[in-house]
C-alpha positions in Angstrom: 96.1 115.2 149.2 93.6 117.3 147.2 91.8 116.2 144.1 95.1 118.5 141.8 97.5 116.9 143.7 96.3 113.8 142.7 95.3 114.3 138.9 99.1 115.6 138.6 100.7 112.4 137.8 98.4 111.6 135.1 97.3 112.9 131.8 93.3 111.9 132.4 92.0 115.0 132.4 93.6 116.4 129.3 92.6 113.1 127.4 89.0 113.2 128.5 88.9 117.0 127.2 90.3 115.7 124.0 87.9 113.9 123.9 84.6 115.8 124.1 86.2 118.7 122.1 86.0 119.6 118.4 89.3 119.0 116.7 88.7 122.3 115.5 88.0 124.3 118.4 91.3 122.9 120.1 93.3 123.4 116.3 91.8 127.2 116.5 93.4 127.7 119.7 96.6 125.8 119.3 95.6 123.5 122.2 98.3 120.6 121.8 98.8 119.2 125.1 101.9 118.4 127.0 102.7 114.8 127.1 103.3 114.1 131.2 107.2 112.8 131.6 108.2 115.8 130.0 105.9 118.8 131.7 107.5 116.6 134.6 111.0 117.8 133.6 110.5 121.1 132.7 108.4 121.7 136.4 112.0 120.1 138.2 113.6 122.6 136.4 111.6 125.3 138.1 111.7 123.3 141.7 115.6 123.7 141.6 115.2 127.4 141.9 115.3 126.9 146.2 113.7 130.9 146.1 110.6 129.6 143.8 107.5 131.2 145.4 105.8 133.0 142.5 104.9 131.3 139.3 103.6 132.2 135.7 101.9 129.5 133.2 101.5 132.0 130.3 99.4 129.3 127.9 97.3 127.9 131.1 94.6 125.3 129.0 94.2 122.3 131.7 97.2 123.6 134.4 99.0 120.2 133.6 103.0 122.2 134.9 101.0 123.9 137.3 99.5 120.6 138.8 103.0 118.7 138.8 104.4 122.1 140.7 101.9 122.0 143.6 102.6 118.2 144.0 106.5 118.7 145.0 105.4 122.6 146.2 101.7 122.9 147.4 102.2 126.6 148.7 103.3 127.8 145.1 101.4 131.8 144.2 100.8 130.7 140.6 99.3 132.9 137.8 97.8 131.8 134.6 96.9 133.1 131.3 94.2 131.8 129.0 92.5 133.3 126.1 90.0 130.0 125.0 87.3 130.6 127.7 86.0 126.8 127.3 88.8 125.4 128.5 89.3 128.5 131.6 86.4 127.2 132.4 87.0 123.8 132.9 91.0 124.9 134.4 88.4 126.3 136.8 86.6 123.8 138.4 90.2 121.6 138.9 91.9 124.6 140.6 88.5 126.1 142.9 90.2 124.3 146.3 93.6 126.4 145.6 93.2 130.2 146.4 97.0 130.6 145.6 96.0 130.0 141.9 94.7 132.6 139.9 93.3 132.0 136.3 92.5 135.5 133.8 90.7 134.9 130.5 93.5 137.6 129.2 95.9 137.3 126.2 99.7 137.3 127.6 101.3 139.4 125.3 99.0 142.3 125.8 98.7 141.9 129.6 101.2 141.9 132.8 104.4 142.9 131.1 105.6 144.8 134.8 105.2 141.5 136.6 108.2 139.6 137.6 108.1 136.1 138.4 110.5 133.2 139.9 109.4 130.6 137.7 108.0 130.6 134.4 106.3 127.8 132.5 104.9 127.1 129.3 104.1 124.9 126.1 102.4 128.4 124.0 99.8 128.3 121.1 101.9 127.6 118.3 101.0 130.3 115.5 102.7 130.9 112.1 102.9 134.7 111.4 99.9 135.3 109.2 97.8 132.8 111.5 97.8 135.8 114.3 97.6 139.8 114.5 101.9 139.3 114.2 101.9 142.8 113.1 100.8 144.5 116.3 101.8 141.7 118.6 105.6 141.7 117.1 105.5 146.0 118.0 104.6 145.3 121.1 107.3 143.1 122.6 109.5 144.9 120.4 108.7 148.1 122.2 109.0 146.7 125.8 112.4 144.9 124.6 113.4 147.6 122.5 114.7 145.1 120.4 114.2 144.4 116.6 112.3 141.1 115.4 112.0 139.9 111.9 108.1 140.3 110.2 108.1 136.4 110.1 108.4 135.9 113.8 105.3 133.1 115.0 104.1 133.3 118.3 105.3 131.1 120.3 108.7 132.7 120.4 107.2 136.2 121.4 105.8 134.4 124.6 109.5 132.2 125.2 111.0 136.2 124.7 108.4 137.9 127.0 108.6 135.4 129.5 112.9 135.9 130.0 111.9 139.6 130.5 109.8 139.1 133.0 111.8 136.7 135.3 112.9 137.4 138.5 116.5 137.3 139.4 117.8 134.0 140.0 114.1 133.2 138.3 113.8 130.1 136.1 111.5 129.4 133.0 110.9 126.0 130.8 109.4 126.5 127.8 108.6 123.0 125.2 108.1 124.9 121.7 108.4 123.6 118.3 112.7 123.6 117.2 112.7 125.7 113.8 113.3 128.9 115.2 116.6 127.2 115.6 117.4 126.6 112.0 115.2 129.3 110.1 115.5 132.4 109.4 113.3 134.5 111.5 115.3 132.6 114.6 118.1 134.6 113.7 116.6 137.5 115.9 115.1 135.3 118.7 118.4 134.0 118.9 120.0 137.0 119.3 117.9 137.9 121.9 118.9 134.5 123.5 122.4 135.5 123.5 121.9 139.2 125.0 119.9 138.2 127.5 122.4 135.8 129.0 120.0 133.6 130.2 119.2 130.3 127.9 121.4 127.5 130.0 119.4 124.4 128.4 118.8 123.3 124.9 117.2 119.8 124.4 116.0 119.1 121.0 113.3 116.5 121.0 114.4 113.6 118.1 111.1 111.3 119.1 110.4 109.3 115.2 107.0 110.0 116.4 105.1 113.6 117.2 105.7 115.0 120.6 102.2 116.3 120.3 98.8 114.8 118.8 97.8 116.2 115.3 100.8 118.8 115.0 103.6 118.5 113.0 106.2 119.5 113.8 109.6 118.8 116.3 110.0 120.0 119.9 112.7 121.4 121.9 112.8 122.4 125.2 114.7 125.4 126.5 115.8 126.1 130.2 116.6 129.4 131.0 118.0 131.3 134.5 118.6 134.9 135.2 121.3 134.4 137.3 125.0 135.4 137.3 126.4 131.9 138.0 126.6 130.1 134.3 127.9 131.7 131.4 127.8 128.1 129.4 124.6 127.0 127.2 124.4 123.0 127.0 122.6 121.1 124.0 120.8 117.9 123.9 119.4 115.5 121.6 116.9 112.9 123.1 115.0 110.3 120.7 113.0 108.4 123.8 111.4 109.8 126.8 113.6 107.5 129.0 116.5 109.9 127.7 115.3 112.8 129.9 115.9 111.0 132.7 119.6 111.3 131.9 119.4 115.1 131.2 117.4 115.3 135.0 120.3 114.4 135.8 122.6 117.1 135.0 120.0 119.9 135.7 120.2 119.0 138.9 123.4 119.4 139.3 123.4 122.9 137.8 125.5 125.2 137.4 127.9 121.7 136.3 127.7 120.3 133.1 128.7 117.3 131.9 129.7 116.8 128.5 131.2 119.3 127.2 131.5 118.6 123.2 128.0 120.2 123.4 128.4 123.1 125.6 129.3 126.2 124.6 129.7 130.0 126.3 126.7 132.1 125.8 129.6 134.5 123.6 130.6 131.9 121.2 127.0 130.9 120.0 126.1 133.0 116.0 122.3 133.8 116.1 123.0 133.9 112.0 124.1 130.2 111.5 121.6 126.8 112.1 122.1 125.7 115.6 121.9 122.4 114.5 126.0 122.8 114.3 125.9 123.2 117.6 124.1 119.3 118.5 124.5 117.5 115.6 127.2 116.3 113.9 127.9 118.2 110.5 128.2 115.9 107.5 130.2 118.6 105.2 132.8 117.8 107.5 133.5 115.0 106.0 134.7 116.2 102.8 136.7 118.3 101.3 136.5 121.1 98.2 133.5 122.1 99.2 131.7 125.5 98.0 129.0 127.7 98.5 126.1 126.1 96.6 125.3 129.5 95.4 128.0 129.2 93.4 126.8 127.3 90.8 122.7 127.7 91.3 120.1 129.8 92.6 117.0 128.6 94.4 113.6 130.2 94.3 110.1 128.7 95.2 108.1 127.4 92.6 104.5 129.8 91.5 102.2 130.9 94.7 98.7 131.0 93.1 96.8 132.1 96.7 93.9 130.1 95.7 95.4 126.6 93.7 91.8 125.2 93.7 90.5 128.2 91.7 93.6 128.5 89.5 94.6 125.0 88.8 92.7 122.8 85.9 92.8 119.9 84.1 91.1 118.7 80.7 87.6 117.9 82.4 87.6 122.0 84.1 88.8 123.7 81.3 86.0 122.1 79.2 83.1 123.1 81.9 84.1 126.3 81.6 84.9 126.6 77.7 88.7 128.0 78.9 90.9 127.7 75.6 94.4 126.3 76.0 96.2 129.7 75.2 94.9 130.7 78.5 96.1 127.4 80.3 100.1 127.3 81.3 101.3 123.7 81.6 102.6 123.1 85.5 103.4 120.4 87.9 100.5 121.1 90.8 101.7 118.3 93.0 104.8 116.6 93.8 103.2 113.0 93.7 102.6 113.3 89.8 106.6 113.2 89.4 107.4 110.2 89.8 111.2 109.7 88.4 114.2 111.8 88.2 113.8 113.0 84.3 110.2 114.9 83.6 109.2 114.2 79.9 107.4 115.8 77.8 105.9 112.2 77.0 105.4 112.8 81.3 103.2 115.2 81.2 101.2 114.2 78.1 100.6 111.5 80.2 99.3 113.6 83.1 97.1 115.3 80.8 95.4 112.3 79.0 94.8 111.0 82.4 93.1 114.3 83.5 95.4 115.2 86.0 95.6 118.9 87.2 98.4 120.1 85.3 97.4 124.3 83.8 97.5 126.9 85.4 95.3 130.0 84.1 97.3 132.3 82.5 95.0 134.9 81.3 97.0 137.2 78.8 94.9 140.0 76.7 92.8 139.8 74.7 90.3 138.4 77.1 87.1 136.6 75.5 84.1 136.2 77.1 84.7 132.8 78.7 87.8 134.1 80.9 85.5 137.2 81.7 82.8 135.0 83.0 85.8 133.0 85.0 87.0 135.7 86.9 83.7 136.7 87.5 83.0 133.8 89.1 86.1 134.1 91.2 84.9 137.7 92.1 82.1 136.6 93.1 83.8 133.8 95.3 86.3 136.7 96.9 89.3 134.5 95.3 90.6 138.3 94.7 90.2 138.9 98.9 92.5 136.3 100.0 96.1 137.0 101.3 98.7 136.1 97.9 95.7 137.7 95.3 94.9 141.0 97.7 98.2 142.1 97.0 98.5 141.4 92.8 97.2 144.1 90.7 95.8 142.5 88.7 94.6 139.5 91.5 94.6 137.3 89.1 98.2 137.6 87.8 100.5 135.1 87.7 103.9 135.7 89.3 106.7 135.4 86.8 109.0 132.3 86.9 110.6 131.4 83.9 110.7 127.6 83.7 113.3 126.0 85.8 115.5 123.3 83.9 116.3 121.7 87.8 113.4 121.2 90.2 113.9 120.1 94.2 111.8 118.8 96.8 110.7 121.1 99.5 109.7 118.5 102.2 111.0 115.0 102.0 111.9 111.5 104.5 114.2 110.2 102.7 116.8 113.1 101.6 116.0 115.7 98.8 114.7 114.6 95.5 116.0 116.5 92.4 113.8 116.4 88.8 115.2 117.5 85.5 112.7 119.0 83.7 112.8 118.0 80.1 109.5 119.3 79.2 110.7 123.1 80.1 107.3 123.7 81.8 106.4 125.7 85.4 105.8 124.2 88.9 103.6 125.4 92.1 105.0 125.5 95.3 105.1 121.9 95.5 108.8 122.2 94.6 111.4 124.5 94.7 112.9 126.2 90.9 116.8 125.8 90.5 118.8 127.7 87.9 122.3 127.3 87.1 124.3 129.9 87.8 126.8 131.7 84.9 129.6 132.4 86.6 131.1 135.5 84.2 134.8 134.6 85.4 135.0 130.7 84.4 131.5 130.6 82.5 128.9 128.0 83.2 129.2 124.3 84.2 127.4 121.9 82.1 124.0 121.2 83.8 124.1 117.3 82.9 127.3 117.3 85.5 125.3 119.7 87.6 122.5 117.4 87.8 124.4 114.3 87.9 126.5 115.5 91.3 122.5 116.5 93.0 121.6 112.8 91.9 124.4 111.5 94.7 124.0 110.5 98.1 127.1 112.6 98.6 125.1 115.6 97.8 122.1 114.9 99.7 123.7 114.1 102.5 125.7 117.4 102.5 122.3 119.7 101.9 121.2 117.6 105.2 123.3 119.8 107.6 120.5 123.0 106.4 117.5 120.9 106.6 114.5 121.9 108.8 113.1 118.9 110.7 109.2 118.6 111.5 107.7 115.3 113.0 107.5 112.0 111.9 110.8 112.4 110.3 109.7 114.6 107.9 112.6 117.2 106.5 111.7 121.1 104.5 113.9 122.6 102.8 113.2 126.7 101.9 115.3 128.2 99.0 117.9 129.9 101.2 118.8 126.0 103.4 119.6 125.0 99.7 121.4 128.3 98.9 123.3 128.7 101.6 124.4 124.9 101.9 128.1 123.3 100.7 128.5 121.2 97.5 131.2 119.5 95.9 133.0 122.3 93.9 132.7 121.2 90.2 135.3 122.9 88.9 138.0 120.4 90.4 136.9 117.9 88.0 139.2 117.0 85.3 137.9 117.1 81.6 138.3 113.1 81.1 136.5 112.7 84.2 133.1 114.8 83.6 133.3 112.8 80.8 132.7 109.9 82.5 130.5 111.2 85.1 128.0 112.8 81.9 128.1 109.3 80.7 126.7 107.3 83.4 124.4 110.1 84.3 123.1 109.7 80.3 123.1 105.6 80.8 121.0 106.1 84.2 118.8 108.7 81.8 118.5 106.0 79.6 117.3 103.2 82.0 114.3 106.0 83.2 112.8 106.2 79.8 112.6 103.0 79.1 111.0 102.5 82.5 113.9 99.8 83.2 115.3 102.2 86.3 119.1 101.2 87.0 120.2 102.7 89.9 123.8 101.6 89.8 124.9 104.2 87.5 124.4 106.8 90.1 126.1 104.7 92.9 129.1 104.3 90.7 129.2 108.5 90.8 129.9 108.3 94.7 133.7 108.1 93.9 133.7 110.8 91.9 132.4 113.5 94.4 
């Protein structure tokens, strides 16, 4: 056995290169390595293609499918793309005895689109759209797909789409990539390109309470695809424990057959518009009844995007170093931590500004004096004005307008969302999102006390839970549209004497805050009401 067939079973060499390289060389590059059981699974998928000759790893780093591969199938033609030349380097030396492996310091996108392959493999450099050249990457696959993506479209989806193209018939590719594009918006175009290429057969969503992959957070799936004519069916999995994909081996080796159906549907009934999350887990709104759009009775937009919060956020200390006068300063909530109940006081954030928390934002409004001059100067002369959110304000130091939001809501929580009234009428960064109530010109507006008393319920949360986004370590994001386009309990089939009553305890539970005695039983006795 040669020294490849032997590393295959074993994650040493990925650990020891973790281990002599800069956390930020390998963040630069995106290198977060596949954990073995499951680069395992994804290479059995491949093996169970009996005509697998040719092979692609698109995102090469250490060759850790590419070793498990030659282990079942030593006389594999495999091909593999790498654009970190450290780590080629290194793929290099592990991979000299095998001549039927062939390594190109060459980005994927850009190269081999004409090549088709029978297997396909990959965990790719996961990107956000502004952390790569999106722009002229996005043209290009759209232009050999001649399909439309959205601006917003991160990386590692273009490689999953490229790599379907390029797939031999019968041809098989496994991909492990983070699970938003599932639930977000942008996903609405991948999936649609799911769908018309008839080829994803495999969804497994990765539920592990801990990170699939070190120092990157966010959730996995895994997604099997065929280009083949003999499945028309996608099936969806959850697994929380590695010992689960044993289970799941099981049925993709016994392919084209699935097993349980509740979770399989036909290629033709899957909506690229809705979360997939409908499709493999179970949807709490069910549950209940008189349910409404959300949108209904608020709107969601995110809170102020500064582009530069250290340069634009101050406190008492900053403002007096640099002589800034408070009719310049805008009172704001920076960061989420400094709220700590669910009614913000004015008293609140007195407090946070006695304590010399950072809680202004600059604000400049004419005239200017001298002091603001010599600010933005100072900002000039820091290129604060050359960064992504201030290169596109005229003038870069604008603010953007948000009036001040009487409901605020947690963008990324554990625990469900966290709703703040905001007594003290003031703004908020990004740290949460800005709810306003809705006046519906038909039946006029709902009293926000009511309004706010329903988003205080478990009821509620657990109903926005069905739009969440879900990263690692349990951690849930909400965006503005998850929030608008989620179900609520419809207010309006609450009867006069019972709002009433519902206003009440929501006003006693209001009560128990400010006098920092916090009685939570006021909003448990709301349950029954929604």
């Amino acid at each position: 056995m040669s020294v490849v067939l032997k590393q295959a079973l074993s994650n040493d060499i990925e650990q020891d290169y973790s281990k002599y390289t800069l956390i930020e060389h390998r963040k630069k590059y995106a290198q977060f390595f596949t954990p073995p059981p499951i680069a395992r699974f994804m290479a059995k998928w491949l093996l169970g293609n009996v005509g697998l000759d040719s092979v692609l790893e698109p995102a090469f780093g250490l060759g850790i499918f590419s070793r498990y591969l030659l282990s079942e199938k030593s006389d594999l033609k495999i091909k593999g793309f790498e654009v970190d030349e450290n780590i080629l380097d290194q793929a290099k030396t592990i991979f000299d005895e095998n001549e039927n492996v062939q390594l190109t310091l060459q980005d994927y996108i850009s190269s081999d689109w004409e090549t088709k392959y029978d297997g396909i493999i990959c965990n790719p450099p996961y990107f956000k759209f502004h952390n790569y050249n999106n722009i002229s990457m996005i043209e290009e696959v759209e232009s050999k797909l001649c399909f439309k993506l959205n601006g917003f479209t991160n990386l590692y989806t273009l490689f999953l789409l490229k790599s379907i193209y390029q797939l031999n018939f019968n041809g098989r590719a496994a991909y492990i990539i983070p699970s938003e594009f599932l639930n977000s918006d942008y996903g609405k175009f991948v999936k649609s390109f799911l769908i018309q290429s008839k080829s994803v057969r495999h969804i497994i969503v990765i539920n592990f309470e801990e990170n699939v992959f070190e120092d990157a957070l966010t959730t996995a799936s895994i997604i099997l695809c065929s280009n083949d004519l003999v499945s028309n069916r996608v099936h969806f999995s959850v697994i929380n424990k590695l010992s689960d994909l044993g289970l799941i081996e099981y049925e993709i080796a016994a392919y084209p057959k699935y097993f349980n159906g509740y979770s399989t549907k036909l290629i033709t009934e899957l909506k690229p518009e809705i979360k997939w999350k409908a499709y493999y887990q179970e949807q709490n709104s069910l549950k209940y009844n008189n349910l409404v759009s959300f949108s209904k009775y608020g709107k969601v937009v995110r809170g102020i995007a500064t582009g530069a919060n250290d340069y634009f956020t101050f406190n008492k200390s900053k403002a007096g170093k640099h002589n800034i006068d408070t009719k310049y300063l805008l009172p704001c909530i920076c960061k989420a931590m400094d709220v700590k109940n669910a009614c913000f006081s004015v008293d609140d954030f007195n407090a946070l500004a006695e304590n010399d928390k950072f809680c202004y934002l600059l604000n400049v409004m004419p005239p200017i004096d001298q002091n603001i001059s010599n600010y933005l100067n100072s900002g000039l002369e820091k290129q604060v004005d050359k960064k992504f959110l201030t290169g596109s304000r005229n003038p870069w130091f604008a603010l953007e307008k948000r009036l001040p939001a009487p409901i605020w809501v947690s963008v990324f929580n554990r625990t469900g969302l966290k709703f703040i009234r905001n007594e003290a009428n003031i703004a908020n960064l990004t740290t949460f999102h800005c709810i306003y109530p809705v006046n519906n010109e038909l039946f006029g507006g709902i009293d926000i006390d009511l309004f706010f008393a329903y988003l205080l319920t478990e009821t509620a949360k657990e109903i926005f839970n069905d739009n969440c986004r879900e990263y690692g370590n349990g951690l849930q994001k909400f965006e503005p549209n998850d929030i608008n386009k989620a179900k609520m309990f419809d207010l309006q089939k609450i009867d006069k004497a019972t709002e009433k009553i519902i206003i009440s305890y929501y006003l006693e539970y209001r009560k128990s805050i400010i006098c920092s005695q916090i009685d939570e039983s006021y909003i448990k006795k709301l349950i029954k009401y929604f």
